[in-house]
NURO-308876 format. One record per residue (C-alpha): x, y, z. Coordinates in pm, 1 decimal. Layout:
// residues N
<<X,Y,Z>>,
...
// end
This chain:
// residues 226
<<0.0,0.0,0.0>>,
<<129.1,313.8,-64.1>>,
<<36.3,641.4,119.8>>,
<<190.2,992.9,-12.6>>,
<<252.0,1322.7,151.0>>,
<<284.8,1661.4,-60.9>>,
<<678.5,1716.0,-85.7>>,
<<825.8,1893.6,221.5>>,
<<1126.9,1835.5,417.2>>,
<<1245.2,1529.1,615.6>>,
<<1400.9,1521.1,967.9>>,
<<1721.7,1458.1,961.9>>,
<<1967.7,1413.0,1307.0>>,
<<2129.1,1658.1,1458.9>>,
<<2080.1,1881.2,1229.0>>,
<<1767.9,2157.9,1171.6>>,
<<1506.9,2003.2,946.0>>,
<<1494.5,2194.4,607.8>>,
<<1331.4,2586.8,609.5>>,
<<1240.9,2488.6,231.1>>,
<<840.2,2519.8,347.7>>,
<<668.8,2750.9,541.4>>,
<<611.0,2590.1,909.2>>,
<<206.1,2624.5,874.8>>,
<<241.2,2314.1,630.7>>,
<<306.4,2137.5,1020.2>>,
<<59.8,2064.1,1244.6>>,
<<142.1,2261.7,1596.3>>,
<<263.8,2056.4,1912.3>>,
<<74.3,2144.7,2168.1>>,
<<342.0,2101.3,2435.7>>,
<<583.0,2284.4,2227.4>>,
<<481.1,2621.0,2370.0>>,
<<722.5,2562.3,2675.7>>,
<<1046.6,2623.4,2602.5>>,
<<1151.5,2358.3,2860.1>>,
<<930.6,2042.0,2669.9>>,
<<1216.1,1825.3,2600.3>>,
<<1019.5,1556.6,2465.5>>,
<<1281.4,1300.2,2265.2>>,
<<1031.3,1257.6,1987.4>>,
<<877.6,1566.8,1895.7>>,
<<1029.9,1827.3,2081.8>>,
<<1192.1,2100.2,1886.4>>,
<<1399.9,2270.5,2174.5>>,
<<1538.8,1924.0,2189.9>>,
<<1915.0,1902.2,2010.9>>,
<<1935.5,1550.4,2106.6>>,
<<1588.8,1454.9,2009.3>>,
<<1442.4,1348.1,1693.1>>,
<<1198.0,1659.8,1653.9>>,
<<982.8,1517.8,1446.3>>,
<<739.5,1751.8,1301.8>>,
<<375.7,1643.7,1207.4>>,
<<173.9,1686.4,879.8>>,
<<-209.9,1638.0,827.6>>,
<<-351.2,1371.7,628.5>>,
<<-740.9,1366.3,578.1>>,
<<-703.4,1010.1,813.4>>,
<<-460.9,1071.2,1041.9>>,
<<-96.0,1238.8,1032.5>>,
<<194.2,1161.8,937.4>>,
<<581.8,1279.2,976.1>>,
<<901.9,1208.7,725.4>>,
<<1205.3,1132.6,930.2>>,
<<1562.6,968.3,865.4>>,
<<1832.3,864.8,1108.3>>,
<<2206.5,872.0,1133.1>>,
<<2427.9,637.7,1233.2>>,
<<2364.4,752.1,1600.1>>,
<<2064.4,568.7,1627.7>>,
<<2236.9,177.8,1515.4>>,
<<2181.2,-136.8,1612.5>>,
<<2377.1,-376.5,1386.6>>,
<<2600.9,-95.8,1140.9>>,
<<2381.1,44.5,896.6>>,
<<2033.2,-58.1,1094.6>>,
<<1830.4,151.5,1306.1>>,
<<1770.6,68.0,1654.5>>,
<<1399.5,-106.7,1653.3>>,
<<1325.7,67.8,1988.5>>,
<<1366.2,374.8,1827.3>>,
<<1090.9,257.5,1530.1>>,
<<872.7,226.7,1847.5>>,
<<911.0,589.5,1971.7>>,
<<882.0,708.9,1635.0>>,
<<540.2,525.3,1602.4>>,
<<426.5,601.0,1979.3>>,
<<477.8,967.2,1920.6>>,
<<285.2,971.4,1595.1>>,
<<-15.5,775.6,1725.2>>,
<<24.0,994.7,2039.8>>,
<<28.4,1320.0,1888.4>>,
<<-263.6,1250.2,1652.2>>,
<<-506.3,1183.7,1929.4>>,
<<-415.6,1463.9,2115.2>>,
<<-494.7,1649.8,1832.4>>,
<<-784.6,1480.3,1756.2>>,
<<-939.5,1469.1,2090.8>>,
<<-812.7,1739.4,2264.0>>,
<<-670.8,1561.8,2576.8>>,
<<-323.6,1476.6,2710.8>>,
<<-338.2,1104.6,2634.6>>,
<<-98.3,827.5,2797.1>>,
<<-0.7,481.0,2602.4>>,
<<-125.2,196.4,2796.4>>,
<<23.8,-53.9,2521.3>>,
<<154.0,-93.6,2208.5>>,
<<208.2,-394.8,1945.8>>,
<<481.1,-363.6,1723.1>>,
<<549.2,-546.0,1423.5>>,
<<922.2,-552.9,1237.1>>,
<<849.7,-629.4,867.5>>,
<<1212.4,-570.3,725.7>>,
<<1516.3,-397.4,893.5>>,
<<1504.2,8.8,858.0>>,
<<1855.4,152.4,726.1>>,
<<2040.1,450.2,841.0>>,
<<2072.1,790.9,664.3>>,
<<1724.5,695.9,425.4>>,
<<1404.6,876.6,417.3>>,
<<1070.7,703.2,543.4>>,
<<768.3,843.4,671.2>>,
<<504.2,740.3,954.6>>,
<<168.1,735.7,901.3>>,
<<-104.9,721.8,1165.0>>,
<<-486.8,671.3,1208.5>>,
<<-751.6,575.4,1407.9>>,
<<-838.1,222.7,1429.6>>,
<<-1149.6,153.5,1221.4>>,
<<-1440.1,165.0,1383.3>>,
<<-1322.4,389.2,1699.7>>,
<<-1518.4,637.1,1794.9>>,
<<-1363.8,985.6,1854.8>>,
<<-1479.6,1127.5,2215.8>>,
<<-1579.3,1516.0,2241.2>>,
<<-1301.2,1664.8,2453.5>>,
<<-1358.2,1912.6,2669.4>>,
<<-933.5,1992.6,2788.4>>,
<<-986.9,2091.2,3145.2>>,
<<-1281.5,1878.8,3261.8>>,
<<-1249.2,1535.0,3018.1>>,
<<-1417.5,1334.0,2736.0>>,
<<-1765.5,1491.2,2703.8>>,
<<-1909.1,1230.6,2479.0>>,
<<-1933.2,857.0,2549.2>>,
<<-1584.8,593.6,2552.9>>,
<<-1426.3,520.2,2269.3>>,
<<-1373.2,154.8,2376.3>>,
<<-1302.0,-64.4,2709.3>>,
<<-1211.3,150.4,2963.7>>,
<<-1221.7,453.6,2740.1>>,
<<-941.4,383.9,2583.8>>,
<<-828.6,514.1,2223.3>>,
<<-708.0,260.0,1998.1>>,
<<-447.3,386.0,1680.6>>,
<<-265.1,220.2,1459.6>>,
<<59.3,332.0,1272.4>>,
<<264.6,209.9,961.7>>,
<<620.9,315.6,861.6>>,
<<708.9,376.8,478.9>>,
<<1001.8,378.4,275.4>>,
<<1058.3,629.1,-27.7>>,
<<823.4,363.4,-264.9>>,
<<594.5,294.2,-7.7>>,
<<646.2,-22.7,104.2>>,
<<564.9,-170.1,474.3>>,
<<906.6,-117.1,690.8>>,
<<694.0,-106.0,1018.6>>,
<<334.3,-109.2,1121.1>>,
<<185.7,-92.0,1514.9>>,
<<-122.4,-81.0,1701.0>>,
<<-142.5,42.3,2049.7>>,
<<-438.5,201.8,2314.2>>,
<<-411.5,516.8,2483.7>>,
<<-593.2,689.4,2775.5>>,
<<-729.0,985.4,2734.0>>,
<<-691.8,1242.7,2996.7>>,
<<-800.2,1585.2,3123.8>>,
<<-573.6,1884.5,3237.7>>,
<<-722.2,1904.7,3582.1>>,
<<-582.3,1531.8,3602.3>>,
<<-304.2,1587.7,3435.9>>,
<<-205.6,1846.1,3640.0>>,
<<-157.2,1599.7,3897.4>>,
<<62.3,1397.9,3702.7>>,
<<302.8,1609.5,3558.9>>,
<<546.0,1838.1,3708.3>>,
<<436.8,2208.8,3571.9>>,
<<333.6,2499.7,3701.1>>,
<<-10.6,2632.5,3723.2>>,
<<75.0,2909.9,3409.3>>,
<<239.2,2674.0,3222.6>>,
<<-67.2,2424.7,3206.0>>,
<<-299.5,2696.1,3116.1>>,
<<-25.2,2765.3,2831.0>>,
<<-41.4,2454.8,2667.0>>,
<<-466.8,2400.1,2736.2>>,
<<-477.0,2711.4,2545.3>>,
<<-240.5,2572.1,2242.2>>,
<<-406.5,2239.1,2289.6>>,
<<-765.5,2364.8,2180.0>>,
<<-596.8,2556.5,1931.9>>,
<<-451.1,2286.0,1799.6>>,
<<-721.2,2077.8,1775.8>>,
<<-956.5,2334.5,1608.0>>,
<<-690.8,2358.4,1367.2>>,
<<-690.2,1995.9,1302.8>>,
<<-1075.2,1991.7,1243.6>>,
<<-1059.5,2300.0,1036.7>>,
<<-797.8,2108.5,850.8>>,
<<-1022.4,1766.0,807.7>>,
<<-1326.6,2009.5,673.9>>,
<<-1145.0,2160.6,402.7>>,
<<-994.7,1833.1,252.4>>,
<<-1359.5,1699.5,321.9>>,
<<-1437.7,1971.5,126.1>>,
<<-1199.3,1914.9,-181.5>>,
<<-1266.8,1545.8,-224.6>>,
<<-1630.4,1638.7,-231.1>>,
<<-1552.9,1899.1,-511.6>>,
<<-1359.9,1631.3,-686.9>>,
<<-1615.3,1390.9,-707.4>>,
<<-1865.1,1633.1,-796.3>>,
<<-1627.0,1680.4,-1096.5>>,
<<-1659.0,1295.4,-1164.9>>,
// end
């Protein structure tokens, strides 16, 4: 199967990802506001980090990476924990945008299909699991609308491409859901700093849905065309 993203630039460690597009082709992290996030996966005021950087897709998101020889296993392969962050925080970041909520992975199921090589260019695609519903958020009380599955849990599913679109990677994995007022509890921020990133989370996620209408939109106008 083979899943395409307009052309834009790929990640690539240490170094700053291309300025060749303007950022507004990237989906905002939420998190990012604080200059102290140092999230490993998607973190930009992380040097060490991978930073990856998030693009919509009328299903899901996706992000186009590639990895030095910093991030081995055997010479010339990447590390296969590292094809688990890079899935984790695309599945993650999607239903955060999505729903609105701070979500937490509760488990994931990973699948190696054929060894990922160093310095290439692959993306990571990542959706909602068919048939799960998507709750109404509501960022500093919790889900409004009814659970998306056992427990409430959101279920995702990611795949990993290479450059002609064949299956490197794919997982699956469930992920709580969670307000501010209980992550606030959780996580070690100060009161200003969680209102900072409630406010770019609802942002976020408006731009998201504003996002899904207008390619709702053009395939609508395309098939009217048909």
């Amino acid at each position: 199967m083979t899943n395409s993203l307009p052309e834009e630039p790929m990640h690539i460690h240490p170094t700053a990802p291309s300025q060749s597009s303007a950022d507004e082709e990237y989906l905002p992290v939420p998190w990012a506001v604080l200059e102290s996030y140092r999230c490993f996966g998607c973190s930009p005021h992380n040097a060490n980090g991978l930073r990856l950087r998030f693009a919509f897709r009328p299903d899901g998101i996706a992000t186009r990476f590639r990895l030095d020889r910093t991030h081995e296993s055997y010479p010339g392969v990447v590390h296969g924990g590292l094809i688990g962050v890079i899935c984790d925080e695309t599945m993650g970041n999607l239903i955060v945008l999505r729903t609105g909520l701070t979500s937490f992975t509760t488990g994931m199921r990973l699948r190696y299909v054929t060894a990922m090589r160093v310095n290439t260019d692959y993306q990571c695609v990542a959706r909602l699991q068919a048939g799960t519903a998507e709750p109404v958020s509501n960022p500093t009380g919790g889900p409004t609308g009814g659970p998306t599955g056992a427990g409430g849990l959101v279920r995702a599913e990611a795949e990993i491409l290479d450059a002609a679109g064949s299956l490197v990677a794919a997982a699956s994995a469930t992920y709580r859901p969670t307000s501010m007022n209980i992550a606030r509890q959780r996580l070690d921020l100060r009161p200003d700093e969680f209102d900072r990133v409630a406010e770019a989370i609802t942002a976020a996620q408006a731009a998201q849905a504003a996002n899904a209408v207008q390619a709702a939109n053009a395939a609508q106008a395309v098939g009217g065309q048909g």
